[in-house]
VOBA-1610 file (N, C-alpha, C; in pm, whole numbers, padded with zeros to 5 digits, always signed):
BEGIN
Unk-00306-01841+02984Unk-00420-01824+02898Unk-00375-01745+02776Unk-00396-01800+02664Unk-00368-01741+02555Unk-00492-01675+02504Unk-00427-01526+02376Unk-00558-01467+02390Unk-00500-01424+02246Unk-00608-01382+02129Unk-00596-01392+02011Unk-00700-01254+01984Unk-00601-01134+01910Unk-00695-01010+01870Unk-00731-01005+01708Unk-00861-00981+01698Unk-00865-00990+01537Unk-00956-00820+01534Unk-00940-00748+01420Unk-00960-00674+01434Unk-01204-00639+01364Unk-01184-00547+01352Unk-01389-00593+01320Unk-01389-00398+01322Unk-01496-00365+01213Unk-01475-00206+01145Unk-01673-00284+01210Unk-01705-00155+01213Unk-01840-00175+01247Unk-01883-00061+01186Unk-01996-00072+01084Unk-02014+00035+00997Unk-02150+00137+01057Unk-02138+00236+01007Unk-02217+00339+01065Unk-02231+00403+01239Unk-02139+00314+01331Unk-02101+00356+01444Unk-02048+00486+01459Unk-02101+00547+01558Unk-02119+00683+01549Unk-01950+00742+01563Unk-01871+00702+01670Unk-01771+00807+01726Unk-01660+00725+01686Unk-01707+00586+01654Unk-01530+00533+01638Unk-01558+00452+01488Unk-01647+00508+01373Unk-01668+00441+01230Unk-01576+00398+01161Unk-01433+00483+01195Unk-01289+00441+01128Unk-01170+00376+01187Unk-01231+00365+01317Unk-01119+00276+01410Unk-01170+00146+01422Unk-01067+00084+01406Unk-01118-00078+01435Unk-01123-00102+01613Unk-01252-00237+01579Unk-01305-00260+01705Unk-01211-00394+01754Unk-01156-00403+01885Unk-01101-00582+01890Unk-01203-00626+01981Unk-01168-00766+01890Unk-01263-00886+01982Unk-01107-01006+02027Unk-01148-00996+02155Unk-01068-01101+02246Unk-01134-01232+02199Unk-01024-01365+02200Unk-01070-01463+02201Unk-00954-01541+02300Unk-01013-01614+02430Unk-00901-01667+02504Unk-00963-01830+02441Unk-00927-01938+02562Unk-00954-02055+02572Unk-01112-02057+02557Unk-01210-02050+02628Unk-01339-02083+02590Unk-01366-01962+02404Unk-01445-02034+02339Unk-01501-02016+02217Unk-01551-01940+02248Unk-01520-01754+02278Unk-01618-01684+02323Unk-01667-01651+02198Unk-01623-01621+02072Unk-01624-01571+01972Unk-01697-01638+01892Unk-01736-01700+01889Unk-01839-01841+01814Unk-01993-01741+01936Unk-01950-01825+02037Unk-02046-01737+02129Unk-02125-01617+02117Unk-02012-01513+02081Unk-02083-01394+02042Unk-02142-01364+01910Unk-02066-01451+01839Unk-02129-01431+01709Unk-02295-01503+01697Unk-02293-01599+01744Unk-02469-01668+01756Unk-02551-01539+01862Unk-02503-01496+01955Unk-02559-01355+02011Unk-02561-01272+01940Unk-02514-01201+01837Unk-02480-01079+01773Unk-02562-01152+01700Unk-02599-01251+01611Unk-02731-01275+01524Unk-02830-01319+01564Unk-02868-01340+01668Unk-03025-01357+01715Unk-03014-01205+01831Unk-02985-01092+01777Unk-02999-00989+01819Unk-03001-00898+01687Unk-02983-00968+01581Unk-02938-00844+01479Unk-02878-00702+01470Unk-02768-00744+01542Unk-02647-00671+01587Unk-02526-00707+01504Unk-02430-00641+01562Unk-02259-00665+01474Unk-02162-00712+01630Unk-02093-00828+01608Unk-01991-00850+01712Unk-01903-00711+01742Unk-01922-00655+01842Unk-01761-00594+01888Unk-01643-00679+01998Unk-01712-00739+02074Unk-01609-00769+02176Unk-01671-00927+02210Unk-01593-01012+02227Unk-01623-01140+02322Unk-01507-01172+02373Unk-01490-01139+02530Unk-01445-01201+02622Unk-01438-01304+02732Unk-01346-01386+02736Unk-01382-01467+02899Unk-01364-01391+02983Unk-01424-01481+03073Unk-01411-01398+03227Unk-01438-01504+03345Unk-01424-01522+03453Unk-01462-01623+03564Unk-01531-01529+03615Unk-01646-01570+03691Unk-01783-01571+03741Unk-01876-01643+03817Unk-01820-01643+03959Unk-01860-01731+04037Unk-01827-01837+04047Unk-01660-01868+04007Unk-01644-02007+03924Unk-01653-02096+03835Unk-01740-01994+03744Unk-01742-02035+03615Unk-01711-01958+03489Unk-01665-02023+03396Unk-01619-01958+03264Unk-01740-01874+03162Unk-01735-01725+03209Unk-01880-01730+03095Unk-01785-01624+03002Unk-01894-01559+02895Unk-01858-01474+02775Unk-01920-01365+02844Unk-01851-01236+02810Unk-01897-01078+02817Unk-01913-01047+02671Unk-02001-01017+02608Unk-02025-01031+02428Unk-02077-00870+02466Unk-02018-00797+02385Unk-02063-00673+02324Unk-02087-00670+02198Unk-02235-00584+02155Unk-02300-00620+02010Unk-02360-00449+02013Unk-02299-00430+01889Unk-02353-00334+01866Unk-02496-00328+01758Unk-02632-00241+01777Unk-02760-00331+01735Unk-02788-00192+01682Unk-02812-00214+01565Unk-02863-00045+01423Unk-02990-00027+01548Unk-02948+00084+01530Unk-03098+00181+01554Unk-03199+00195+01495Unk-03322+00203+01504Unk-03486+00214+01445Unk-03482+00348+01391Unk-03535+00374+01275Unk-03569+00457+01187Unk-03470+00580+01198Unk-03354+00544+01140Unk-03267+00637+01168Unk-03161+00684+01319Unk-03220+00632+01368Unk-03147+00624+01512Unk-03011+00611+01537Unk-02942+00650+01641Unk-02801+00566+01663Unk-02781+00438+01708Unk-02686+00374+01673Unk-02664+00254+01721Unk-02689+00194+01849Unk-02744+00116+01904Unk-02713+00090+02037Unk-02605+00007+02077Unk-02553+00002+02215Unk-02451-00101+02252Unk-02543-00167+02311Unk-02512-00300+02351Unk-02573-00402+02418Unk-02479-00500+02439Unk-02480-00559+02564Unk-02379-00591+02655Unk-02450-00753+02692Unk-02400-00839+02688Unk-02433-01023+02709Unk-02360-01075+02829Unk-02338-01122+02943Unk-02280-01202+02993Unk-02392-01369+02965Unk-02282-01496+02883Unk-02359-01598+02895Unk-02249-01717+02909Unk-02340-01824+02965Unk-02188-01925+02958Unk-02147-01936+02814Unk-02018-02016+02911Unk-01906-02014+02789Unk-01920-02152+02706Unk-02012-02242+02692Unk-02055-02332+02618Unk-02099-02360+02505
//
């Protein structure tokens, strides 16, 4: 399984604002994946991974989602297939 790191700055994140974030991309399109999650969440991609899951190929998508009226960021965490 080949696996491809690209790097992603996620702005206003509280503890790591100047370190870059990686997003995994193996064989399934997780990264397409997370990115249609990360925008019908109005969030920022940090992470999309494969993973097997009961025998099947799904995505682990981490999205980081601005906080309400000043707030901190939240993380928010996706497992969905890998389709």
């Amino acid at each position: 399984m080949s696996m491809t790191i690209a790097a992603l700055g996620v702005p206003g994140a509280p503890a790591l604002a100047d370190e870059p974030f990686a997003v995994a991309q193996s064989g399934a399109d997780c990264y397409s994946v997370g990115s249609r999650v990360a925008a019908e969440n109005g969030g920022q991609l940090v992470q999309a991974t494969a993973e097997q899951r009961g025998g099947q190929t799904v995505c682990r998508i981490v999205v980081v989602i601005p906080g309400d009226g000043g707030q901190r960021p939240k993380r928010a965490e996706f497992v969905v297939p890998a389709n």
